[in-house]
C-alpha positions as CSV (number, residue, x, y, z in Angstrom):
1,X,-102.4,41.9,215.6
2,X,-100.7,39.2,213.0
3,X,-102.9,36.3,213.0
4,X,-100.4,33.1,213.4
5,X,-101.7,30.5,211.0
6,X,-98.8,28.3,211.8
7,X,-99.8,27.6,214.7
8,X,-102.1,25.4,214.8
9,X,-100.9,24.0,211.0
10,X,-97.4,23.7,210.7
11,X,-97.8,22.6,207.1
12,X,-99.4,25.4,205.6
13,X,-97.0,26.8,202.9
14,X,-98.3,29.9,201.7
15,X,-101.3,32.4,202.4
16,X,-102.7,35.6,200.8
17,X,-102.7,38.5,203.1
18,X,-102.9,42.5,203.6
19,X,-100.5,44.8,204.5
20,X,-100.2,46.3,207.5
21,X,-97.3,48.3,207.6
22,X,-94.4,48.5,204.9
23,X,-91.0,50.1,205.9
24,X,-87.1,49.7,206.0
25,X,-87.8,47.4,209.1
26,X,-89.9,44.7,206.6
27,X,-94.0,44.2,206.0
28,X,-96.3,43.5,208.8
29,X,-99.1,41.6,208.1
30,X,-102.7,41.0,209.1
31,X,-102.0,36.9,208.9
32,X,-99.0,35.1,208.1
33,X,-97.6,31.4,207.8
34,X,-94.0,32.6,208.7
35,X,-92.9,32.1,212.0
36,X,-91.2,34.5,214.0
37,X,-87.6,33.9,215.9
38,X,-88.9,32.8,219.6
39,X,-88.4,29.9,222.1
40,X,-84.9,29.0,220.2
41,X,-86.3,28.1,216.6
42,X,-84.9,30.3,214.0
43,X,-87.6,32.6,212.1
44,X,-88.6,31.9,208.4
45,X,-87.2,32.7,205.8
46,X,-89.2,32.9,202.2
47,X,-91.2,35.3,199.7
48,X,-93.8,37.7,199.2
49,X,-95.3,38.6,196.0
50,X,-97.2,41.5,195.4
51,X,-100.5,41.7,192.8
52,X,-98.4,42.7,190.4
53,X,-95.7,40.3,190.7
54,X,-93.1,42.2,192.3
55,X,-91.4,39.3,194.4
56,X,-89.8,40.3,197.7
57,X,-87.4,38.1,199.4
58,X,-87.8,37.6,203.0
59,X,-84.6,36.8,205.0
60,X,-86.3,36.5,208.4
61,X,-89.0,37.2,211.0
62,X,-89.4,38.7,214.0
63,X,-91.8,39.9,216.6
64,X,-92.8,43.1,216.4
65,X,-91.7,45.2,219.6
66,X,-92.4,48.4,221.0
67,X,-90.0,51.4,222.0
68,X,-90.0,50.0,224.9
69,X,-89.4,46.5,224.0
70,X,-92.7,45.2,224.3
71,X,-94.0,42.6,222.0
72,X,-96.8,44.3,220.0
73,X,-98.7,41.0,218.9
74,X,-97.6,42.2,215.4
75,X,-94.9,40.0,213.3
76,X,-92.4,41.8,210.6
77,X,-91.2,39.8,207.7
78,X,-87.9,41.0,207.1
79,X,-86.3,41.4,203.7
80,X,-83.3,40.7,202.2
81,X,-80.8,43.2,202.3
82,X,-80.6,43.7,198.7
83,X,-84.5,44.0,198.1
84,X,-84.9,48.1,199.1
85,X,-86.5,48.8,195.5
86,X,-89.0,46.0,195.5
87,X,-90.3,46.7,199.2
88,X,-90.5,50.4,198.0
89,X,-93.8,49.4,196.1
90,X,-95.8,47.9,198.7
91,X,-98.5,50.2,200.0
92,X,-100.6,49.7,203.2
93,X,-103.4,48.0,202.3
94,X,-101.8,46.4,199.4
95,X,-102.9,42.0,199.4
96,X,-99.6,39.8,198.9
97,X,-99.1,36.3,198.8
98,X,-97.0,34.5,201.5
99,X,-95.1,31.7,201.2
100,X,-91.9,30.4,203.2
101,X,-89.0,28.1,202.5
102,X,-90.7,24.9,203.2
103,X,-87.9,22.9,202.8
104,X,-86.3,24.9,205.4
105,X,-89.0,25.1,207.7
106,X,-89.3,21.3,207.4
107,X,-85.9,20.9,209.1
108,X,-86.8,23.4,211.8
109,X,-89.7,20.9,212.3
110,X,-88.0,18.1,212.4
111,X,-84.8,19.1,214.8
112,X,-87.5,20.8,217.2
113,X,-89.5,17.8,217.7
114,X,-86.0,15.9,218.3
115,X,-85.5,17.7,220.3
116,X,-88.9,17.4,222.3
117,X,-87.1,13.7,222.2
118,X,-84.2,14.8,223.8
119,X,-86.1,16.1,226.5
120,X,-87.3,12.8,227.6
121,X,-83.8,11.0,226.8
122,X,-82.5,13.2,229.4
123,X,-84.8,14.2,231.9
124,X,-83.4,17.4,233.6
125,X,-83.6,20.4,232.8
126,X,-82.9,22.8,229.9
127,X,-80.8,25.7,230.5
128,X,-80.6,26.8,226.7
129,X,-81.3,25.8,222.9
130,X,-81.4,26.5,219.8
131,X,-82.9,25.4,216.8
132,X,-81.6,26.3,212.9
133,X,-82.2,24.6,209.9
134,X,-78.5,23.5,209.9
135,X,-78.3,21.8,213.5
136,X,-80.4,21.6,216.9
137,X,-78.7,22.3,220.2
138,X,-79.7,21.5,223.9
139,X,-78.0,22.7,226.6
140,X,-79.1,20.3,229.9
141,X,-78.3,21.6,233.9
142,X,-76.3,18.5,234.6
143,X,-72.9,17.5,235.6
144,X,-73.0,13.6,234.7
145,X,-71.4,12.7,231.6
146,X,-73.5,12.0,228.2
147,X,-73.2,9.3,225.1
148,X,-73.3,9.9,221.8
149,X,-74.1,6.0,220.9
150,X,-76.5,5.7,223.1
151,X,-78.6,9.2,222.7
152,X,-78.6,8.4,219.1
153,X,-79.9,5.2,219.2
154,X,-82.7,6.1,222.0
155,X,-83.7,8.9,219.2
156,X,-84.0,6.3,216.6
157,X,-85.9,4.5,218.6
158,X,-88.5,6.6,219.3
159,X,-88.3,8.2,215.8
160,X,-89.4,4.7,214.6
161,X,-92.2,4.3,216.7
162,X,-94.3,6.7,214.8
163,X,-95.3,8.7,217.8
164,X,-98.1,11.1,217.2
165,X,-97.1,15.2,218.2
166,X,-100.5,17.0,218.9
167,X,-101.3,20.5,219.4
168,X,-103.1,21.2,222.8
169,X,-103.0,23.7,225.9
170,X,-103.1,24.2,229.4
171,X,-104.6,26.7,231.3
172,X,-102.8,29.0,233.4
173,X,-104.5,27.1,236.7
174,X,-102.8,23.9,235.1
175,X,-99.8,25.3,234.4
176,X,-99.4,26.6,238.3
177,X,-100.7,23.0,239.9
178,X,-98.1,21.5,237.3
179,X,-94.5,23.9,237.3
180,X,-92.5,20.3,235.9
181,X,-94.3,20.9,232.6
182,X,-91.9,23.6,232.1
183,X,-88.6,22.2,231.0
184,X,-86.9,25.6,230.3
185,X,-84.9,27.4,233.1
186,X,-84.0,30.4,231.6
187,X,-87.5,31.3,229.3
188,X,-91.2,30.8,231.1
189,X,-94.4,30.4,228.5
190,X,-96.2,33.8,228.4
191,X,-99.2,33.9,230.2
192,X,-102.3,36.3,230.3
193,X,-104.5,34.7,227.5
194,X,-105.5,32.0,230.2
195,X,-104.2,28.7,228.1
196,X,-100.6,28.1,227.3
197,X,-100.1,25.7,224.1
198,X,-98.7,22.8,224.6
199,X,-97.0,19.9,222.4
200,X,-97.7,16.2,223.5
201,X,-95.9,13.6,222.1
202,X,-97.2,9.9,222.6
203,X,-100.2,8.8,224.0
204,X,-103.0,10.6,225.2
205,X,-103.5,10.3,228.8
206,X,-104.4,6.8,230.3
207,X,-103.6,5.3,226.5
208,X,-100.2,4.3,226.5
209,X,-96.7,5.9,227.4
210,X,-96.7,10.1,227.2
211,X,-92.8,10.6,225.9
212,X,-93.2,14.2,226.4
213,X,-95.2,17.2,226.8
214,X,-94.2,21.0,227.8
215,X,-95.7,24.1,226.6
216,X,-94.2,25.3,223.3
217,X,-94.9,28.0,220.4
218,X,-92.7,26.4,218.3
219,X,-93.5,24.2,214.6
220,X,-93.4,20.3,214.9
221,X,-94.3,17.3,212.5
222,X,-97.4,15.6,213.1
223,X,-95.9,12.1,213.8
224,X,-92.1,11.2,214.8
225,X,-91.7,9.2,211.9
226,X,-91.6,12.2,210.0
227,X,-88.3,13.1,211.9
228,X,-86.4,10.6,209.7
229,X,-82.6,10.0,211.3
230,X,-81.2,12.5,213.5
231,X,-78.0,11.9,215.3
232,X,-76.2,13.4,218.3
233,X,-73.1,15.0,216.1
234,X,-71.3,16.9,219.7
235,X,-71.5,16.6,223.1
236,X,-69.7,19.2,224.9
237,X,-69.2,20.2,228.6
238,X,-69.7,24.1,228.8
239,X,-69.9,24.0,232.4
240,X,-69.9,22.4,235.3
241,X,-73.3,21.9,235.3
242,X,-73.9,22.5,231.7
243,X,-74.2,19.1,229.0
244,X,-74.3,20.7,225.7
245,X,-75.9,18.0,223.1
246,X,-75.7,19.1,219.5
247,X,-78.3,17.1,216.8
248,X,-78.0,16.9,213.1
249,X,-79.9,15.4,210.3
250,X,-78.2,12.2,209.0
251,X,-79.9,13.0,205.6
């Protein structure tokens, strides 16, 4: 297993870890900071450097899976196409030094709490998304019509309210006796572990207005301020019951 330091820190840059595999595929790890592509946000992208200080770029990260497709619980940091002769000196066993793109993961933090945003802009629900450090996208099971103005200035409204995002979970019980915490149509939250993590943004319960909360693997800022401006860039009608909302960073 790859223990997933990013969850519960999204902020953690870089961490020193041993190698648990090595091959053309990329390096898996005993713990990480990169996160791996999953629930529409993009996988990491950064560096690992070896004791010796043999640097390997990482283009990407993905979940381990078996030969039958399987996730393993393992995460494989995938190099750059061009970096075959620095990966060929990693040994198993060998300790690295993580670190990702930060200022790319800090977009991927800010469109996927936006989007959280979104979610309670336009309550229905989600039927795809996808989050990149260039653009969010929503895709919402609806057939009324959208507006830019007004999405935008709804997201700016509660992007200035300095709304707190917090970590949490659910237990699988919960998660039964409350099925509209799920927002997504097409992916369900994995189960078997007995809690499902959640993100919660606004109030805790009984203190003031709860904007949203869903489960979610994803990385988030810590307050909405932190969003800075986002604006709706595309609405598009994919379907008839498909609203397609497209967000970009005004920045």
């Amino acid at each position: 297993m790859t223990e997933e330091l990013f969850r519960q820190d999204a902020t953690l840059e870089h961490c020193t870890a041993r190698v648990l595999a090595v091959d053309a595929a990329g390096v898996v790890l005993d713990r990480t900071v990169f996160y791996p592509l999953g629930g529409g946000q993009a996988g990491d992208a950064g560096w690992l450097e070896a004791a010796d200080g043999t640097r390997i770029a990482i283009a990407d990260t993905r979940k381990e899976k078996d030969a039958e497709g399987r996730i393993t619980g393992r995460i494989v940091h995938v190099p750059a196409p061009d970096q075959r002769e620095a990966l060929s000196k990693l040994l198993v066993g060998d300790t690295v030094a993580a670190r990702i793109d930060m200022p790319r993961r800090r977009r991927l933090m800010r469109f996927h709490s936006a989007s959280h945003l979104l979610c309670h802009l336009v309550p229905v629900p989600v039927n795809g998304c996808s989050i990149t450090p260039e653009h969010a996208r929503i895709d919402f099971h609806m057939s009324e019509p959208l507006d830019k103005e007004q999405l935008t200035a709804g997201l700016a409204r509660l992007v200035a309210a300095g709304l707190p995002v917090v970590v949490g979970a659910v237990s699988d019980a919960e998660l039964d006796a409350h099925p509209e915490l799920v927002k997504s149509m097409s992916v369900q939250p994995p189960r078997g572990s007995g809690t499902v993590r959640t993100i919660r943004i606004g109030a805790p319960a009984g203190q003031g207005e709860l904007i949203d909360l869903q489960p979610c693997g994803g990385t988030h800022v810590a307050n909405t301020a932190e969003i800075g401006a986002v604006v709706v860039t595309k609405i598009e009608k994919k379907s008839a019951m498909t609203r397609r909302v497209v967000l970009g960073l005004a920045d």
